[in-house]
C-alpha positions, 0 to 999 in steps of 0.5 A: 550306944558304942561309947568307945571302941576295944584296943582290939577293936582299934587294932583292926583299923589297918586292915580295913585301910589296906582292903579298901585302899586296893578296892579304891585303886582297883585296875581290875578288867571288867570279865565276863563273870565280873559283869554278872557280879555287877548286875547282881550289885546294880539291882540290888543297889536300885532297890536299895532306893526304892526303884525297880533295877534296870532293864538295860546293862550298858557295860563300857570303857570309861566314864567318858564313853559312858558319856558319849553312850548316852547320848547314844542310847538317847538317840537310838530310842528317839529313832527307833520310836520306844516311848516308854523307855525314851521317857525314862533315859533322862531320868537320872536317879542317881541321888536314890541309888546312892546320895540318899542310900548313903545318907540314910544309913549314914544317919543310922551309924551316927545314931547307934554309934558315939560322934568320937566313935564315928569321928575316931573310925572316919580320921584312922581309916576313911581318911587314910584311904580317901587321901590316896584315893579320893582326893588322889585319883577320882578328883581328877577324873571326877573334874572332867565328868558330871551326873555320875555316881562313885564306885571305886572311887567311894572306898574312903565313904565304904571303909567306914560302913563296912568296919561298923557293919562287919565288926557288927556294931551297928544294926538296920545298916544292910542297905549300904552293902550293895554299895560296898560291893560295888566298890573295886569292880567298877569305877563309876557308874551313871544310874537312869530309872531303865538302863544304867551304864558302868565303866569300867575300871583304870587300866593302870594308875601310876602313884609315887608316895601316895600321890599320882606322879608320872614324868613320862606318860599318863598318871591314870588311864582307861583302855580307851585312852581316856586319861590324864597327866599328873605331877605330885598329885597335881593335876597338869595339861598334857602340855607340861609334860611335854616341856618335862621330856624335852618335846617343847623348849624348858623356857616354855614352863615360864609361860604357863599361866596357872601358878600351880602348873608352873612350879611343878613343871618347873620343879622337874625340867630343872632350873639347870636345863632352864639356866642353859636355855635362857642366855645365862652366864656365871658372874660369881662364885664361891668354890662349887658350893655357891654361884651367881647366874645372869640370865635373861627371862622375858627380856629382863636380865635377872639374877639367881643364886645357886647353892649347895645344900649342905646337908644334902646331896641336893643345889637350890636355886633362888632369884635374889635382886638384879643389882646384886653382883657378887656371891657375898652380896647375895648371901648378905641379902638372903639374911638382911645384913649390908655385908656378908661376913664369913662364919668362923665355923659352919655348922 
């Protein structure tokens, strides 16, 4: 058993991050030739499970067309009265051709490996590539789909096999390999006993630091429209961008229910477009580096300090109590004394 790994063992941990976080995030067309691949994967993955490979290959745009063919294809053999592949359609095998291959040579790993050996591989590399690319982008389509098995969306799990496979540190593991392969070539795929049917990958994915952001279009996208809208990583509607580029009104972010949505809207239509659109007036200043604004929200009159970061190039905004009526009441307020008092130097 490997007890503990090499520094030149260890010192290829970011390879394996930066192949598998380009596989993860692969937008990669669905060619021809990339077809051919898949099928030669596909089968190999089936038999991996103990099945026979498909009979059918149903190549699609999305995971949400794959959904739709389907019900298709379900249709289409009741109609045309084929028996022996109706009965099977339903059969979805998805736990053989992936949970429990995964699982099984997950074991086999653990078995020839020490838990810190696994657990030193599974924090510096799968984790690495499953916080931009799980938890980031497949969560998010993943939310809207069911009964489907990870291709791409898998690199976190297939980094961590294939560094123990392709270091050979571990033996009898092969069967996970047409998993691997998979992953990058398509994004997910919906397995049944006779026909499987695999979507294609994103035609685009837009990150910023290694979360998915876009404040104009969609974060993620397919070729046929299936997509979705994203805010720091945050999952939002398509509703509150909108409010961001000014196709609803600013005040509009105010009211929308789920607080999470609500912040990182807010966050980017920006408490000045807010302030000019909710009845506010300034009440007190002090120079440019602090103002208090009256406003009305849901026709309450509140109050809001603006200020001047000092160190940065930045001003925050902060709602401090409506009696509040002077700069000098506000900044005593935010530190808990009665009265301000001016510093006899700033820091």
């Amino acid at each position: 058993m490997i007890k503990e790994l090499t520094p030149a063992q260890i010192a290829k941990f970011p390879e394996y991050v930066d192949k598998f976080l380009k596989l993860g995030l692969s937008t990669r067309p669905m060619t021809e030739e990339l077809k051919a691949d898949v099928r030669q994967n596909m089968a190999d993955v089936y038999r991996a499970g103990g099945l026979q490979p498909p009979k059918f290959y149903i190549f699609l745009d999305s995971p949400l067309a794959c959904l739709y063919g389907f019900a298709y294809f379900e249709a289409l053999v009741k109609v045309l009265k084929l028996p022996q592949v109706g009965n099977q359609v339903g059969n979805q095998v998805g736990n053989q051709v992936a949970s429990q291959v995964r699982s099984q040579v997950a074991s086999q790993v653990r078995s020839q490996v020490a838990s810190q050996v696994a657990i030193q591989v599974e924090s510096q590399v799968a984790s690495q590539v499953w916080s931009q690319v799980g938890s980031q982008v497949w969560s998010q389509v993943w939310s809207q789909l069911n009964n489907f098995c990870w291709g791409s969306h898998n690199s976190g799990w297939f980094s961590w096999f294939a560094y123990f496979l392709d270091e050979k540190l571990v033996k009898n593991c092969e069967d996970i390999k047409p998993l691997i392969d998979l992953c990058g070539k398509c994004s997910f795929y919906l397995p049944y006993k006779d026909v499987v049917f695999v979507s294609a990958n994103p035609i685009e994915i837009k990150m910023v630091n290694g979360r998915l952001h876009s404040t104009t279009q969609c974060s993620w996208s397919y070729s046929d429209g299936f997509c979705g809208y994203s805010l720091d990583g945050i999952a939002i509607p398509e509703n509150c961008l909108k409010i961001i580029k000014g196709e609803f009104p600013p005040e509009n972010a105010l009211k929308i229910t789920n607080v999470e949505h609500r912040l990182v809207t807010i966050k980017y239509v920006g408490p000045e477009r807010l302030l000019k659109h909710l009845d506010s007036k300034s009440i007190s200043a002090k120079g440019t580096e602090y103002v208090l604004h009256e406003l009305t929200l849901e026709g309450t009159r509140c109050k809001m300090l603006e200020m001047q970061n000092p160190s940065e190039p930045k001003r925050h905004y902060e709602f401090v109590p409506p009696e509040i009526e002077t700069v000098n009441q506000a900044l005593a307020w935010r530190i808990g004394w009665k009265n301000f008092k001016e510093p006899v130097a700033k820091a």
